[in-house]
DRENSESE-174457 format. One record per residue (C-alpha): residue number from 1; residue in one letter; x, y, z. Coordinates in Angstrom, 3 decimals. Layout:
NUM	A	X	Y	Z
...
This chain:
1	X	15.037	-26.708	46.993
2	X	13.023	-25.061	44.146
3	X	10.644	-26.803	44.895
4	X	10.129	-25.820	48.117
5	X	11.231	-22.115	47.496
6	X	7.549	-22.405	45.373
7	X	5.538	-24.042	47.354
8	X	6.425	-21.215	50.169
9	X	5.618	-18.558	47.616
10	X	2.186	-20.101	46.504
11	X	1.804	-20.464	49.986
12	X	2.472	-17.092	51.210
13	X	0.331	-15.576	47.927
14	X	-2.533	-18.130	49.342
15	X	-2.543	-16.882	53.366
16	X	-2.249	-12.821	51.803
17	X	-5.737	-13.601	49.467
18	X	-7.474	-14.882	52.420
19	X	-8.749	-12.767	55.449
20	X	-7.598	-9.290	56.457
21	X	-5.170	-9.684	59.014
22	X	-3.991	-7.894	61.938
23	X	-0.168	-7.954	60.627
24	X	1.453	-7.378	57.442
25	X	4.837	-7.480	55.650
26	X	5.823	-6.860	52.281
27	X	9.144	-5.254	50.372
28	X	8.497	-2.669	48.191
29	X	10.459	-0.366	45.176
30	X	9.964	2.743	44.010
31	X	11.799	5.529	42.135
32	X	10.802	9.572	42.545
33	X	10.624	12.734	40.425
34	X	12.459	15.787	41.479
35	X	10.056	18.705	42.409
36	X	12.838	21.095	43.643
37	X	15.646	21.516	41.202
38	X	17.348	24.469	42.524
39	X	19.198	23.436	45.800
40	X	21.046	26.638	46.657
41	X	21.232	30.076	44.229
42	X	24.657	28.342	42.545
43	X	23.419	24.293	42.530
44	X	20.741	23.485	39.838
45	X	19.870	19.426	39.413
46	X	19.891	18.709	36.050
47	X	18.654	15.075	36.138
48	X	17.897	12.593	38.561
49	X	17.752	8.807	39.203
50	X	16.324	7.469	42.799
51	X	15.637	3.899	42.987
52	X	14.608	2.652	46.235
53	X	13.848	-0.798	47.605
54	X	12.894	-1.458	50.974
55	X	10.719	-4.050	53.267
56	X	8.371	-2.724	56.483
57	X	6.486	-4.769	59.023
58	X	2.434	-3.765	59.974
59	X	0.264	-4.207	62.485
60	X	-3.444	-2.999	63.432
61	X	-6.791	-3.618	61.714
62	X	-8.352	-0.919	59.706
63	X	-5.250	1.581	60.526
64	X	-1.989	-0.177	60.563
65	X	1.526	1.430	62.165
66	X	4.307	0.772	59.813
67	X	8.451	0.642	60.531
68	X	10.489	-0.451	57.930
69	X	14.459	-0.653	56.463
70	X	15.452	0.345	52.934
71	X	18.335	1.561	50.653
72	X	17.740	4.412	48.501
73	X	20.727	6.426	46.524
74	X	19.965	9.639	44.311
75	X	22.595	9.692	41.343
76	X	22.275	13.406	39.844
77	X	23.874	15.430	37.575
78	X	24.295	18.940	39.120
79	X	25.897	22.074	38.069
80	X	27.557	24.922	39.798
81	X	27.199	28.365	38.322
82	X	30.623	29.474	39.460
83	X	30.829	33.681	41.065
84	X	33.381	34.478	37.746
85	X	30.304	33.637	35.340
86	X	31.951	29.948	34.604
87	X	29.688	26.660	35.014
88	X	30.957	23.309	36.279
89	X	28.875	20.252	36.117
90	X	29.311	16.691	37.470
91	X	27.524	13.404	38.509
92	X	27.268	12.821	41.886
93	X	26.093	9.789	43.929
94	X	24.269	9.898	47.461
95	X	22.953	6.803	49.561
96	X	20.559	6.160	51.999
97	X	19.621	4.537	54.942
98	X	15.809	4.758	54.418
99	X	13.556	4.286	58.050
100	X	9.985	4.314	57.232
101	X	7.738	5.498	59.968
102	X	4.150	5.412	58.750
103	X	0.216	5.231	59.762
104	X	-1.494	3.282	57.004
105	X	-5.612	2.924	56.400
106	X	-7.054	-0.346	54.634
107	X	-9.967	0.203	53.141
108	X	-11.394	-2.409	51.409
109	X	-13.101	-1.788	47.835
110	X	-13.937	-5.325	47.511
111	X	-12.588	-9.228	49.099
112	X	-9.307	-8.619	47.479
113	X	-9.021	-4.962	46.233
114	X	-8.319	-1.989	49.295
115	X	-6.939	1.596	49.040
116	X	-4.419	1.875	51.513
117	X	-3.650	5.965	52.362
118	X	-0.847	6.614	54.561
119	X	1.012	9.383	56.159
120	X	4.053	9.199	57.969
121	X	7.800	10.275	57.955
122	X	11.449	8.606	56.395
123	X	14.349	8.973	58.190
124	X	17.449	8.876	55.666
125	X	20.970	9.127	57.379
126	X	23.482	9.595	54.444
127	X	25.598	6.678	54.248
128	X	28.333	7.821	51.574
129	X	28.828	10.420	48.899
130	X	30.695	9.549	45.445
131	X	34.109	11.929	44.682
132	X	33.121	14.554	42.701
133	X	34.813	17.523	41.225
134	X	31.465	19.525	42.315
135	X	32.986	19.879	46.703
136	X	29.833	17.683	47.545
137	X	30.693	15.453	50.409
138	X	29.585	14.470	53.707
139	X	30.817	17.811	55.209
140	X	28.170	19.871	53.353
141	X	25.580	17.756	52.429
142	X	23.076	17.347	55.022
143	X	23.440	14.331	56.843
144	X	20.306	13.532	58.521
145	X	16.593	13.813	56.611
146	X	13.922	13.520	58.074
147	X	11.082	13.736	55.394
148	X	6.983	13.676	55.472
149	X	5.679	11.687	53.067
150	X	1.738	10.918	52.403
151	X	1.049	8.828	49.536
152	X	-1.404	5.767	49.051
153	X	-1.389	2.151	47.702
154	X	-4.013	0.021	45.892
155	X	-3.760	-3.305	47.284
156	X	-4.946	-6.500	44.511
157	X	-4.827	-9.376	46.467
158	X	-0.734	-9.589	47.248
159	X	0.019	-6.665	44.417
160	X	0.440	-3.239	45.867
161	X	0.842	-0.390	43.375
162	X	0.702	3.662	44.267
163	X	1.735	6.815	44.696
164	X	3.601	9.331	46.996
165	X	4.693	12.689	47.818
166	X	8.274	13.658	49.917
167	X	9.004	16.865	51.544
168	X	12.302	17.667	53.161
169	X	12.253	19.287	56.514
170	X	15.928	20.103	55.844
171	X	17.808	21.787	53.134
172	X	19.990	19.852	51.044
173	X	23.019	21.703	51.872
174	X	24.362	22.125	55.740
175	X	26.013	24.867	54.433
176	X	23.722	26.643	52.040
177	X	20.282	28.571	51.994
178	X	18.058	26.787	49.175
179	X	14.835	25.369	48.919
180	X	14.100	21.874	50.274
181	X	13.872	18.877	48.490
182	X	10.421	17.150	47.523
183	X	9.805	14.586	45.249
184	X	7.181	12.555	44.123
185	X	7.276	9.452	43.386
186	X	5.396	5.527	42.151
187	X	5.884	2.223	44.093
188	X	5.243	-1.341	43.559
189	X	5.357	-4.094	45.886
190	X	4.439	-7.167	47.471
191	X	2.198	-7.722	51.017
192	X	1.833	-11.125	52.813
């Protein structure tokens, strides 16, 4: 079984060197900086920790349409300046349901090397918030993103490494005023 678990992967690694072709696939993680700390005038993110993993699907020639599934979940410290001058702080964990909706270029630098631009938006509907002493739940969190995100890729041969930017149509809060979250963010992954 090993064995043949290998020879698929050589396999795969072979067919991705060769010839651009008119489909892709590939799984992908990534992790992303907070931009936006300040969610509302009383919630400040202290620190962050987004890891994200994720597959898509591609088709087209020199300008591909992507779709994809992934899991992402943001574990933060926040803390809560309180209206009687008091500060509470705790660590709260949010998941994701991450749908990837994207227009990617391939342009090739040389026979195995392309920069790969893309623009496109996530969809993230919030799949569970962790007990926290903080009020955050699925009642006042927002519930459905929708974020833009424009980033690119370098391709070497089945390698993909890059970058990317996040913007958050939405506020984080349902219930707040507050600036909306952005983040930026690296990626590595795989393309057959």
């Amino acid at each position: 079984m090993k064995r043949f678990a290998l020879f698929m992967l050589l396999a795969m690694m072979w067919m991705a060197a060769g010839a651009q072709n008119w489909y892709q696939f590939g799984f992908r993680v990534s992790t992303q900086v907070p931009l936006v700390r300040a969610y509302s005038n009383e919630d400040y993110l202290e620190n962050l920790r987004t890891p994200h993993f994720g597959a898509y699907f591609r088709a087209g020639k020199y300008v591909y349409g992507e779709i994809g599934i992934g899991y992402q979940y943001f574990k933060g410290r926040f803390v809560v300046n309180l209206h009687n001058g008091e500060t509470m702080n705790d660590l709260v964990e949010t998941r994701y349901l991450v749908i990837p909706i994207k227009a990617v270029g391939d342009v090739p630098i040389t026979k195995k090397i392309a920069f790969m631009p893309h623009l496109g938006i996530l969809y993230q509907p919030l799949l569970k918030v962790t007990d926290n002493i903080l009020g955050y739940s699925k009642e006042n969190i927002e519930n459905q993103w929708v974020m833009l995100t424009t980033g690119f890729d370098f391709r070497f041969s089945f390698i993909t490494i890059g970058a990317d930017y996040r913007y958050s149509f939405q506020h984080f809060f349902q219930n707040k005023e507050g600036r909306r979250p952005q983040y930026a963010g690296i990626t590595v992954g795989v393309i057959f």
